[in-house]
ChimeraX commands (.cxc) that place a marker at each C-alpha (Angstrom):
marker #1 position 11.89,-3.16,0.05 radius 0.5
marker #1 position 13.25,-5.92,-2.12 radius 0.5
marker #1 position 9.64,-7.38,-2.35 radius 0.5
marker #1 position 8.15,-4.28,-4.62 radius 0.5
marker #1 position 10.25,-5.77,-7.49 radius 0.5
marker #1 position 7.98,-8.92,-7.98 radius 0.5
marker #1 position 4.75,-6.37,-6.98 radius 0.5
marker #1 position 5.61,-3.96,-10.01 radius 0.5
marker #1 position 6.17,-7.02,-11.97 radius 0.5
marker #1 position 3.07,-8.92,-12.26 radius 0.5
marker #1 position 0.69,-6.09,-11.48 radius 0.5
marker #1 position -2.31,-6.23,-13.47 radius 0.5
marker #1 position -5.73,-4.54,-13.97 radius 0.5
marker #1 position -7.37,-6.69,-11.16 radius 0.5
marker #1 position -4.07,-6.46,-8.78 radius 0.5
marker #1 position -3.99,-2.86,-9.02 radius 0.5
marker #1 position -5.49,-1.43,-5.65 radius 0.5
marker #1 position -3.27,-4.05,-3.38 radius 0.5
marker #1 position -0.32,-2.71,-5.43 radius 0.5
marker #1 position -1.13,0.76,-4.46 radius 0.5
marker #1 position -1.24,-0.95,-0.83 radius 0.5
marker #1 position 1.84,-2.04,-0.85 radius 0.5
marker #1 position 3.62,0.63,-1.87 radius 0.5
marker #1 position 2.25,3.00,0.74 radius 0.5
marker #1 position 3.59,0.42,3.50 radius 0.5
marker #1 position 6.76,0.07,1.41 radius 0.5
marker #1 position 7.12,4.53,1.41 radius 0.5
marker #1 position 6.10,4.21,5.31 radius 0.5
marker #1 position 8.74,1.97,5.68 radius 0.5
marker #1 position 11.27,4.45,3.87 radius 0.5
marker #1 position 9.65,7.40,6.27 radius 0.5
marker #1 position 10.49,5.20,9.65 radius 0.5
marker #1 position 13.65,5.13,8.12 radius 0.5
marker #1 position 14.06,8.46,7.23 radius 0.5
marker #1 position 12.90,10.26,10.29 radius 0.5
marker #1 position 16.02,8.59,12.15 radius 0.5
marker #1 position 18.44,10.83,9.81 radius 0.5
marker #1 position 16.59,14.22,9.23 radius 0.5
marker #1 position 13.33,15.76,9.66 radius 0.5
marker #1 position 11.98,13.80,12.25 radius 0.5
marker #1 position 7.89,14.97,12.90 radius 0.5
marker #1 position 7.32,15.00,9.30 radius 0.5
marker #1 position 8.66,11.67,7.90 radius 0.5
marker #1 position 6.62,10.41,11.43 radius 0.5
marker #1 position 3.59,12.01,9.68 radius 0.5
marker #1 position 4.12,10.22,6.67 radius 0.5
marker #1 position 5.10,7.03,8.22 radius 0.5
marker #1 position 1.54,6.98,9.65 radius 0.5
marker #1 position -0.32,8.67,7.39 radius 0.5
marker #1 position 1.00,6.93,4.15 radius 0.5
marker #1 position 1.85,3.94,5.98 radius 0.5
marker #1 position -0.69,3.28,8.16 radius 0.5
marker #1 position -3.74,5.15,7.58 radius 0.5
marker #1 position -3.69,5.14,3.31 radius 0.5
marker #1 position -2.41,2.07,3.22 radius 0.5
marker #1 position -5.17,0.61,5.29 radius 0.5
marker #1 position -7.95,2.18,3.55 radius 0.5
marker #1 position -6.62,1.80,0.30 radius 0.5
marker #1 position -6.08,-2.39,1.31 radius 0.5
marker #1 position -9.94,-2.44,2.56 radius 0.5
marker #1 position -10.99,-0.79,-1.27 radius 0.5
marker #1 position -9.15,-3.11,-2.85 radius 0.5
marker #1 position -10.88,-6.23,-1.00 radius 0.5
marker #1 position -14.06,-4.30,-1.31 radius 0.5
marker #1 position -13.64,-4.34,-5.11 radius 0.5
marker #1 position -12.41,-7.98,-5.45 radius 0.5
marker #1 position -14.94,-9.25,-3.59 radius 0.5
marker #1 position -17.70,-7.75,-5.65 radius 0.5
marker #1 position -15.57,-9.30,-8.83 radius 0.5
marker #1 position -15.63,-12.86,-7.16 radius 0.5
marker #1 position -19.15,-12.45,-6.40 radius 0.5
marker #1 position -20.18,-11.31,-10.06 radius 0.5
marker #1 position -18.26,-14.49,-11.39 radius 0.5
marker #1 position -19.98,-16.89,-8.87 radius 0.5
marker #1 position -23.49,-16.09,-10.13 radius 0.5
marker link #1:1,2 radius 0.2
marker link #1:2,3 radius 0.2
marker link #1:3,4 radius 0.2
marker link #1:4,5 radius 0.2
marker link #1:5,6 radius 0.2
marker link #1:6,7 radius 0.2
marker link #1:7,8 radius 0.2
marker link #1:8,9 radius 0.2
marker link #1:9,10 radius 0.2
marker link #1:10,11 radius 0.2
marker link #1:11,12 radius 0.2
marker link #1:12,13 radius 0.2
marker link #1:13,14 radius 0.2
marker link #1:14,15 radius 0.2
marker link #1:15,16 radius 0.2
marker link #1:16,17 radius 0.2
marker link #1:17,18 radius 0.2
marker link #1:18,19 radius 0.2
marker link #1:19,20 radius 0.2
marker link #1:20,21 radius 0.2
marker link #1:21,22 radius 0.2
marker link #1:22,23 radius 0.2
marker link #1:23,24 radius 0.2
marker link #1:24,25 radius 0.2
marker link #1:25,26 radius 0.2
marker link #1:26,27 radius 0.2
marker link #1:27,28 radius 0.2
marker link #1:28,29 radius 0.2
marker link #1:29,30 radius 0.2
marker link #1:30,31 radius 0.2
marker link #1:31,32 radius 0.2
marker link #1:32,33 radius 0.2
marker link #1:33,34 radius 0.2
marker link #1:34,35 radius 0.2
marker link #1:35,36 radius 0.2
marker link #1:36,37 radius 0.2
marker link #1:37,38 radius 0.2
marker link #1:38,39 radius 0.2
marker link #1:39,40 radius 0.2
marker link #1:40,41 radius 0.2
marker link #1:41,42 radius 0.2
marker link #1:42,43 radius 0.2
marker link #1:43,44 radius 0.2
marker link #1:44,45 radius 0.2
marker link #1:45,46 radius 0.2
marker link #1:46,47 radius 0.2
marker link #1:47,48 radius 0.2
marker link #1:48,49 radius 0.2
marker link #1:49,50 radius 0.2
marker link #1:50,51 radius 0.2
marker link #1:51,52 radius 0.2
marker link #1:52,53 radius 0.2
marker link #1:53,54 radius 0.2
marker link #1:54,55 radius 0.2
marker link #1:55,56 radius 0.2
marker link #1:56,57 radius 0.2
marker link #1:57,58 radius 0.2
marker link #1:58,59 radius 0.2
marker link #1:59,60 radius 0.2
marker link #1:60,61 radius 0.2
marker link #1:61,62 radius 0.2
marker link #1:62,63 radius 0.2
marker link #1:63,64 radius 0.2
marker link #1:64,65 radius 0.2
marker link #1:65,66 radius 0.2
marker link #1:66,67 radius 0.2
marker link #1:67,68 radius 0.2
marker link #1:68,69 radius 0.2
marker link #1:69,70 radius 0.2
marker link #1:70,71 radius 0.2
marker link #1:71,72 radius 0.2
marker link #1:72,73 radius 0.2
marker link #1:73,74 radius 0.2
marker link #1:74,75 radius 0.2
view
């Protein structure tokens, strides 16, 4: 968890997508967590859901959309 400091630090317009990333991996982390103490099934959900699943597709638009950047400044 210590690494979202540096994330939220030098986010920027480009960087913005893998920041969203990485804080859905960072709140599943918190929900694996979590569903030890209390509420088991639904901090699960939202370990894999958030976690997994957002953070995933989320990632993939964010490559998508820097890809398409590098490839604009290449021409």
């Amino acid at each position: 968890m210590v690494g979202v400091v540096p994330v939220l630090l030098l986010r920027s317009s480009q960087s913005k997508w893998f920041m969203g990333g990485y804080l859905l991996l960072c709140a599943g982390a918190l929900a694996t967590n979590l569903e030890a103490l209390a509420f088991g099934d639904l901090f699960n959900a939202v370990e894999h859901g958030a976690g997994i699943a957002a953070s995933g597709i989320v990632f993939f638009i964010a490559a998508r959309k820097r890809s398409r950047v590098l490839a604009k400044e290449a021409e």
